[in-house]
C-alpha positions in Angstrom: 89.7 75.7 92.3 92.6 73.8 93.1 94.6 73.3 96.3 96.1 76.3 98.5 99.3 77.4 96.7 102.8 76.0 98.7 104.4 79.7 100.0 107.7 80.6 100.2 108.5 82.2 103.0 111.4 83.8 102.4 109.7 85.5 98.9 107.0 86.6 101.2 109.0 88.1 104.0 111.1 89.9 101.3 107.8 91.1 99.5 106.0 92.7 102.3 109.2 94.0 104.1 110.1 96.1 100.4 106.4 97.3 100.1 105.7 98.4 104.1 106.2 102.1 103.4 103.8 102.0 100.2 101.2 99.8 101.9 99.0 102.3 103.6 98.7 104.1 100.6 97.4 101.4 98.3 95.8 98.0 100.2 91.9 100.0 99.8 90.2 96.9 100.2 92.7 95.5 103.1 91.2 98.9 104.6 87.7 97.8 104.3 88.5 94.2 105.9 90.7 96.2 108.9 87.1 98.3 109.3 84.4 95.2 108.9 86.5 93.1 111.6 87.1 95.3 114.0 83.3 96.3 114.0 82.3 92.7 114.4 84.5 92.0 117.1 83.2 94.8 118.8 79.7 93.1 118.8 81.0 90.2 121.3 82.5 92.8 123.7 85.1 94.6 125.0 89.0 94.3 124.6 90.3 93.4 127.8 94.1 91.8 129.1 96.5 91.4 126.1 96.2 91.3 122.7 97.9 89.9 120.4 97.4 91.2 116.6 99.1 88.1 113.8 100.4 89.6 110.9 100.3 93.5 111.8 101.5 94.7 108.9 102.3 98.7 109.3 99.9 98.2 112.8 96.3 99.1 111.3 94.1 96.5 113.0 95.5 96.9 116.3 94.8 100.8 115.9 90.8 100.7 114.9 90.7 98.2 118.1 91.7 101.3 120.1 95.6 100.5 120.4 96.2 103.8 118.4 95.6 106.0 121.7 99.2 104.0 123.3 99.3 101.1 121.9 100.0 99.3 125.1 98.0 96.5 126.0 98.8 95.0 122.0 101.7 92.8 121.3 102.0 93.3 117.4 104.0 90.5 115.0 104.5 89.8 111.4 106.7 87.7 109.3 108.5 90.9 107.6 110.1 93.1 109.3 109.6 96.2 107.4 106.4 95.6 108.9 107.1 95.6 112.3 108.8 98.5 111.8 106.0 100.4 110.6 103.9 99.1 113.4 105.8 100.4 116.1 106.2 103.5 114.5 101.9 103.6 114.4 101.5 102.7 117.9 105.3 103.2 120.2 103.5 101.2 123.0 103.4 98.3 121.9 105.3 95.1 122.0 106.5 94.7 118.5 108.5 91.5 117.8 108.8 89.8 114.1 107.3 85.8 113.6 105.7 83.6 111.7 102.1 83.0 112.4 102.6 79.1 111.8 104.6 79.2 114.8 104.5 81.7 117.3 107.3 82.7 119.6 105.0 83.1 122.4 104.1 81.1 125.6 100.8 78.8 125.9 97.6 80.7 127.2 99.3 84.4 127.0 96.6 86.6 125.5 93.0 87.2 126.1 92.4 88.2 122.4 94.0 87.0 119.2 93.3 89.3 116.0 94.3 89.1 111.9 93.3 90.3 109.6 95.0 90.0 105.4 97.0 87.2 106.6 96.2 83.7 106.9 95.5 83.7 102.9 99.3 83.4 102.6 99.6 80.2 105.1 99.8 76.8 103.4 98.7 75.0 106.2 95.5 76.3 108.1 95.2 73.8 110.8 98.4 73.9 111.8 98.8 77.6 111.8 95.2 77.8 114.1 96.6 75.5 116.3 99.1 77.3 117.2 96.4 80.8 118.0 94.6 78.1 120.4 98.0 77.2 121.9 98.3 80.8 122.8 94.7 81.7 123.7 93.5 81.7 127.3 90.8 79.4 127.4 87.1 81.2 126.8 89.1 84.1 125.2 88.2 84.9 121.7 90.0 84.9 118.3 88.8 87.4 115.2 90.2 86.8 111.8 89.8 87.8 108.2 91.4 86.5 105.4 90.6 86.3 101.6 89.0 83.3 100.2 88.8 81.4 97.1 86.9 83.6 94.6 89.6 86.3 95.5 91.1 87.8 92.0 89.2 85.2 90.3 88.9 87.8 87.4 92.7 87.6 86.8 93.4 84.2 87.6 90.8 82.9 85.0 92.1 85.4 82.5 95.9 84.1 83.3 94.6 80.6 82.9 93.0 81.1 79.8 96.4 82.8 78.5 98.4 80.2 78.8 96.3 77.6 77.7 95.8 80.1 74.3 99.4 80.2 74.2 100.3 76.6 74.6 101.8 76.7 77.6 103.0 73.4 79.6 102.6 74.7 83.1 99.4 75.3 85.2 98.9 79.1 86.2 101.1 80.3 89.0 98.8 83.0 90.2 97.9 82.3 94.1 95.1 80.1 94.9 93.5 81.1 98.4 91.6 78.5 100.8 87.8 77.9 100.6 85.4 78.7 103.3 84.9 75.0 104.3 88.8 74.8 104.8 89.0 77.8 107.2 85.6 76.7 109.1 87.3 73.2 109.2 90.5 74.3 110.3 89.0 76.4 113.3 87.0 73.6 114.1 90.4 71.1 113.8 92.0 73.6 116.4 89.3 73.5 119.1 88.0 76.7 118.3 84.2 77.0 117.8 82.6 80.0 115.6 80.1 82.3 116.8 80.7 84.1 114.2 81.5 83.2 110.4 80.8 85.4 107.3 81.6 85.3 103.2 80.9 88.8 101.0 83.0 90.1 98.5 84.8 93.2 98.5 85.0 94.7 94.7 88.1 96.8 93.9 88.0 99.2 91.0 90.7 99.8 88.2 91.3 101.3 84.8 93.4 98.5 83.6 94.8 95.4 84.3 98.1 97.1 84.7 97.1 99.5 87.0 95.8 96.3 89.3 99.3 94.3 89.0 101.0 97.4 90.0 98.7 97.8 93.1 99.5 94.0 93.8 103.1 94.7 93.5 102.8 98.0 95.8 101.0 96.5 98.4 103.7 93.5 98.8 101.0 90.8 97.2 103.5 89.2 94.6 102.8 85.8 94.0 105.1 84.0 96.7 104.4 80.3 95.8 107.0 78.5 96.4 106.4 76.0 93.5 106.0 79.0 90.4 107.4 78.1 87.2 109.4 80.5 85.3 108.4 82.5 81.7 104.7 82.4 82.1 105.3 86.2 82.3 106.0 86.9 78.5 105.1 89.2 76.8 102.3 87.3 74.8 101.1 85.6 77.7 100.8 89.2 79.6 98.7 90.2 75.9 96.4 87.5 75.7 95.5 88.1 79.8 94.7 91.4 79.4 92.6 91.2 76.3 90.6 88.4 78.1 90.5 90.2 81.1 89.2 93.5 79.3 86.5 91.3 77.3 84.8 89.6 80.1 85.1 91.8 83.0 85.3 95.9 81.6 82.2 97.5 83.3 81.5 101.3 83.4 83.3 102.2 86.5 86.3 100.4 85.0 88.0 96.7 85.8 86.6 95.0 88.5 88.7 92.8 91.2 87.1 90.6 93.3 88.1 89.8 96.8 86.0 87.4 98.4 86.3 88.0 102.1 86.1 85.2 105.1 85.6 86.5 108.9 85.0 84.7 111.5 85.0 85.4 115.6 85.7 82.1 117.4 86.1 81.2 121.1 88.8 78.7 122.4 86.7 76.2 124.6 
């Protein structure tokens, strides 16, 4: 596995902001995170005060935590604003404002809850970015996050890799590489925020081709954004040889498989 891909932020503003009104209808397994969070979270207690949800996307987090009856008592951001949009259309109560999760436009100790969930996969620098929840988090409030791990599309990446080599290219794959568990453990521990609560499973998506799962990407706003991508890995023999791989090693009954290895955690600022 090799180091978290360099994002550009202004591909991955434009990528989710294009893709917020087709989101709903495609991000199943984003669905499934939204659910598994908000359940554990619900363990450790009730919502109380303000709550802040990073990287709201169209709004779905902050609505299984209850915000869809008004949405007041949620402030909701995200980096794209087709996003925020869509969130504020979900839940009118709220406080909607776009930002960037690696720096917050909000004052130190404002919320008793910090929530994300599909987010922090995209941010290049973990510590940093977790800093800045504890800068905002009351002290002895909690923060509950999700995010997709290393093993996530490991099925297509390997296949992509493979391609390439197959086909003599130069340049490394550009397909995103997500953080490890040890990296998001150490970067809440980095930020003064101590887990009561930490959790790897995967979450298996199903597809009848490879096709069909790099147009779901593509609907859902999950283009590759790294900043660093080369160009022409996409031709058309590359794009051959990946699928063929892909189809050999991974075609199961119920069709394609795509892996997304999901990290929670439930942490406390002390």
């Amino acid at each position: 596995m090799g180091p978290v891909s360099a994002i550009d932020g202004r591909l991955l503003r434009t990528h989710f902001s294009t893709h917020a009104g087709d989101y709903d209808s495609y991000a199943r397994v984003q669905k499934r995170v939204v659910a598994t969070l908000a359940a554990r979270l619900a363990v450790t207690g009730p919502l109380n005060g303000l709550v802040l949800d990073i990287g709201t996307g169209t709004g779905a987090l902050a609505a299984e935590l209850g915000g869809d009856k008004d949405g007041r008592g949620f402030v909701l951001t995200d980096i794209a604003h087709g996003m925020t949009l869509a969130a504020v259309h979900r839940l009118p109560g709220a406080l909607v404002c776009d930002g960037d999760a690696v720096k917050l436009p909000f004052l130190n100790d404002s919320f008793t809850v910090v929530v994300s969930s599909n987010v922090y996969q995209w941010v290049t620098n973990l510590p940093a970015a977790f800093c800045e929840v504890a800068r905002v988090l009351r002290p002895g409030c909690r923060f509950a996050v999700a995010l997709f791990g290393e093993r996530t599309l490991f099925e297509l990446r390997d296949a992509h890799r493979q391609a390439i080599r197959e086909c003599g290219g130069q340049h490394p794959s550009h397909v995103q590489n997500f953080p490890s568990a040890a990296e998001v453990a150490g970067a809440l521990k980095a930020a003064g925020l101590v887990c009561h609560d930490f959790a790897c499973f995967p979450e298996i998506d199903w597809h009848p081709d490879v096709p069909a799962l790099l147009r779901q990407l593509k609907q859902i706003g999950a283009s590759n954004a790294a900043a660093d991508q080369p160009r022409g890995l996409a031709s058309r023999q590359v794009m051959q040889r990946m699928i063929a791989r892909y189809e050999k090693m991974h075609r199961q009954s119920e069709g394609l498989p795509a892996t997304y290895e999901v990290i929670c955690a439930i942490a406390e600022k002390v």
